[in-house]
VOTORDO-557751 format. One line per 10 residues: number of its first residue (from 1); their letters; for each residue x negated, y negated, z negated of C-alpha. Coordinates in nm, 4 decimals, m for minus. Each point is the difference from the previous one (the first is absolute). Last residue first. Layout:
<kolfis>
NUM	A	X,Y,Z; ... $
</kolfis>
This chain:
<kolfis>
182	XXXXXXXXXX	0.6860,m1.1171,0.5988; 0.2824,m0.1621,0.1957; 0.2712,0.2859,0.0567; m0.1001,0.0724,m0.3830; 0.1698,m0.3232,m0.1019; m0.2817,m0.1692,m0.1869; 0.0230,m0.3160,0.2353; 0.3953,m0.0162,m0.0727; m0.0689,0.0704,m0.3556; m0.2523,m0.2452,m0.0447 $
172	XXXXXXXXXX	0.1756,m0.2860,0.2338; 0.3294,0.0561,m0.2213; m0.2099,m0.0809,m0.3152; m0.2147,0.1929,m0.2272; 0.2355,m0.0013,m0.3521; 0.3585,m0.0127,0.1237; m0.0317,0.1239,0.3667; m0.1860,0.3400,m0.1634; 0.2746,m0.0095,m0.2361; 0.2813,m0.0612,0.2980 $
162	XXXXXXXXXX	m0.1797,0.2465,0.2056; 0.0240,0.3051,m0.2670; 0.1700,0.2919,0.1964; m0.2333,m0.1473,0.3014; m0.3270,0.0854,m0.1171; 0.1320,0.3006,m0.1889; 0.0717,0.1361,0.3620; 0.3773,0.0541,0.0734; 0.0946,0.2962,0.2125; 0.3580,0.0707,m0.1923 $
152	XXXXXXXXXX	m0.0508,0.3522,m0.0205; m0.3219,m0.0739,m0.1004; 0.0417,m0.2635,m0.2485; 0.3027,0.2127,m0.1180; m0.2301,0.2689,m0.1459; m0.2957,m0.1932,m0.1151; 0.2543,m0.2072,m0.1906; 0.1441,0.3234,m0.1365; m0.4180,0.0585,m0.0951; 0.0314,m0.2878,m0.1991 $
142	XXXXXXXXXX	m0.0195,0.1179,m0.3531; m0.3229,0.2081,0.0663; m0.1846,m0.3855,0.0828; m0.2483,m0.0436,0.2997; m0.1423,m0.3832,m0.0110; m0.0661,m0.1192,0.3120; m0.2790,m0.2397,m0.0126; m0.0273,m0.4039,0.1406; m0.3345,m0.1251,m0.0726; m0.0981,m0.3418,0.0382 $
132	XXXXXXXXXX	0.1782,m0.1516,m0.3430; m0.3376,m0.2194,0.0238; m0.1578,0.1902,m0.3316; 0.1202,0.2879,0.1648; 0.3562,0.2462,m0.0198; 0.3333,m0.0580,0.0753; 0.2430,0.2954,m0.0345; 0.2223,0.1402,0.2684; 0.2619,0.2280,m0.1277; 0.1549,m0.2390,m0.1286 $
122	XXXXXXXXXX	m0.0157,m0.3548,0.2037; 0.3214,m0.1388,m0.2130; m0.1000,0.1682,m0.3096; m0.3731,m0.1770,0.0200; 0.2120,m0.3243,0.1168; 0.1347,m0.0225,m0.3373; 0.3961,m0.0929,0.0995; 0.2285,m0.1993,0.1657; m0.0792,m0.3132,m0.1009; 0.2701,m0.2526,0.0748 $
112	XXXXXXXXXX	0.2465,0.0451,m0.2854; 0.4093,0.0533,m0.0268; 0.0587,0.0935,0.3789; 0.1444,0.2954,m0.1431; m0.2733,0.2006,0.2290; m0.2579,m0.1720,m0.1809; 0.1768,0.0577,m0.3345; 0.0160,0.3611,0.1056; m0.3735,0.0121,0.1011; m0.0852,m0.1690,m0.2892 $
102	XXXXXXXXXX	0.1338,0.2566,m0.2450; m0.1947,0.2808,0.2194; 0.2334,0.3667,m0.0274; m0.0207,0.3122,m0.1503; 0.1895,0.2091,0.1425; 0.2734,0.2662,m0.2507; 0.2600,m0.2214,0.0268; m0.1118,m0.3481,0.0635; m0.2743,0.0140,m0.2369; m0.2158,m0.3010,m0.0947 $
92	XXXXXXXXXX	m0.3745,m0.1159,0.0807; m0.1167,m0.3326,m0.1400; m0.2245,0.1604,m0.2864; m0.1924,0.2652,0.3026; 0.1086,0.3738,m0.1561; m0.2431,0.1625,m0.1368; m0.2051,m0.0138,m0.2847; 0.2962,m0.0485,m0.2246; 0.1095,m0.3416,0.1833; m0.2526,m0.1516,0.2165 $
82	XXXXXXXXXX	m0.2327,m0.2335,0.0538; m0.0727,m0.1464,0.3406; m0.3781,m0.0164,0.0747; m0.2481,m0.2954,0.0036; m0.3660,0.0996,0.0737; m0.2918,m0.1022,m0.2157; m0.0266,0.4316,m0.1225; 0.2999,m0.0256,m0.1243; 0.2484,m0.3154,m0.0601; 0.3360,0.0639,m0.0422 $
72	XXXXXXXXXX	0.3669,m0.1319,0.1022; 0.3050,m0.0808,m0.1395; m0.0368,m0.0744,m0.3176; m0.0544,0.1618,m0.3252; 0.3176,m0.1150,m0.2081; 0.1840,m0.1695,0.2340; m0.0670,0.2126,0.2817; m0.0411,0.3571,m0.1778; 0.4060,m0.1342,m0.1769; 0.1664,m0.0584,0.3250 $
62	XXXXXXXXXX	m0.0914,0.3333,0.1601; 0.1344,0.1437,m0.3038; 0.3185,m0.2026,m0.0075; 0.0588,0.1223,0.3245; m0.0751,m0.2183,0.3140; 0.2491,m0.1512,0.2974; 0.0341,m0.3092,m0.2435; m0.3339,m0.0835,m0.0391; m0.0334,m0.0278,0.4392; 0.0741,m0.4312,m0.0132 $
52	XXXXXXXXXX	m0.2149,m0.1072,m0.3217; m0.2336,0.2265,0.0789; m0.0472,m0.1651,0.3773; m0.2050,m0.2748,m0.1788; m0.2647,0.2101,m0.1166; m0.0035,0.2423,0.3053; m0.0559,m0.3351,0.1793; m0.2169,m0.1120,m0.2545; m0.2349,0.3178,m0.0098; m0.0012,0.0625,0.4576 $
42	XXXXXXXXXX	m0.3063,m0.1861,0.0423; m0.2274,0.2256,m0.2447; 0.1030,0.2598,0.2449; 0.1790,0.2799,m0.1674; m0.1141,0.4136,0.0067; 0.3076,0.1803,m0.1258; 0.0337,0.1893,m0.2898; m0.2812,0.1865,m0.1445; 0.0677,0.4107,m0.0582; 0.0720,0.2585,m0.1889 $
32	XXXXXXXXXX	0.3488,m0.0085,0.1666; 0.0666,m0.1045,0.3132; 0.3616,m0.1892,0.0033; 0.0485,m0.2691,0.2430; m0.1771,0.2032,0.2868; 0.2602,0.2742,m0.0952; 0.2918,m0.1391,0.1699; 0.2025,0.2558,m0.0504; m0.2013,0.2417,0.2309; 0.3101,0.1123,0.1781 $
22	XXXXXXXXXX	0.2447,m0.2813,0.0277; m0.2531,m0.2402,0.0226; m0.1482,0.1306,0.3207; m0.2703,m0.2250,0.0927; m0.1715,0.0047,0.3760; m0.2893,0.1541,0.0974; m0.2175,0.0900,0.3133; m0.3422,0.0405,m0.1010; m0.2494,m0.0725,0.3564; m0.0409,m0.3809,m0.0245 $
12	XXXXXXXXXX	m0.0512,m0.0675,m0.3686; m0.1759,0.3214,m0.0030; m0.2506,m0.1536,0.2116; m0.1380,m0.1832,m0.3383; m0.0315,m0.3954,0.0828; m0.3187,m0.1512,m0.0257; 0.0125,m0.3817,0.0548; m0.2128,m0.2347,0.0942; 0.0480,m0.3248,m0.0999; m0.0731,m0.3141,0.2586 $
2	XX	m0.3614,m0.1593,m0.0351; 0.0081,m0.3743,m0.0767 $
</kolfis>
């Protein structure tokens, strides 16, 4: 059996980036005109089951697009989060004026064991191919803070999202993918 091969954008490599919450206000959550996030057939009963657990960090709104539409969409025979108002993702909530991922905080709570869509765990890469063989950097106007700090901070968007790339390829992937070994 042949081994994947993989094309992976040199941006992952050469963009240095690294969130800043407190300045973009955690915009990924909250793109308006848009889909939500892309999900993995996979991760439905998880996200399913971890309702029950991340309800109570949502507004009533949030609550009401789930139970009365769902919480996520098929277009185009992908799977995509829905969201609330054409915008913001249904299991995002505001801590202040940053929107924030319900099951991250349950995660972090210790309350479930999924800690969120991988697609907003990798973000800014997106996976592309029929094989999920492509690996893209995906340039957004509400991250250029992330751009920003990234640098300052020297951190390749390779590296900023290890524990996705470890969560969905495998530690061997991303230590064979490091750019020191391609």
């Amino acid at each position: 059996m042949r081994e994947t091969e993989y094309n992976i954008d040199e941006r992952v490599y050469s963009v240095h980036f690294a969130c800043d919450l407190g300045k973009c206000k955690g915009a990924c959550c909250t793109v308006k005109g848009t889909l939500g996030a892309p999900l993995r057939k996979s991760e439905l009963p998880e996200i399913g089951y971890s309702y029950g657990h991340v309800k109570k960090y949502l507004s009533d709104e949030n609550v009401s697009v789930i139970e009365r539409e769902g919480f996520f969409v098929e277009y185009d025979g992908k799977l995509w989060m829905n969201n609330v108002n054409d915008n913001d993702c249904v299991f995002s909530y505001y801590d202040g004026d940053i929107a924030k991922c319900s099951f991250q905080k349950a995660y972090n709570n210790g309350e479930i064991g999924f800690k969120k869509p991988v697609s907003c765990e990798l973000f800014p890469i997106r996976v592309y191919g029929e094989k999920d063989n492509e690996l893209r950097y995906e340039k957004s106007y509400f991250c250029e803070d992330a751009l920003v700090k990234g640098a300052a901070e020297k951190t390749p968007v390779f590296e900023y999202v290890r524990d996705a790339i470890i969560r969905l390829f495998g530690r061997e992937f991303y230590n064979t993918h490091t750019k020191e070994n391609t």
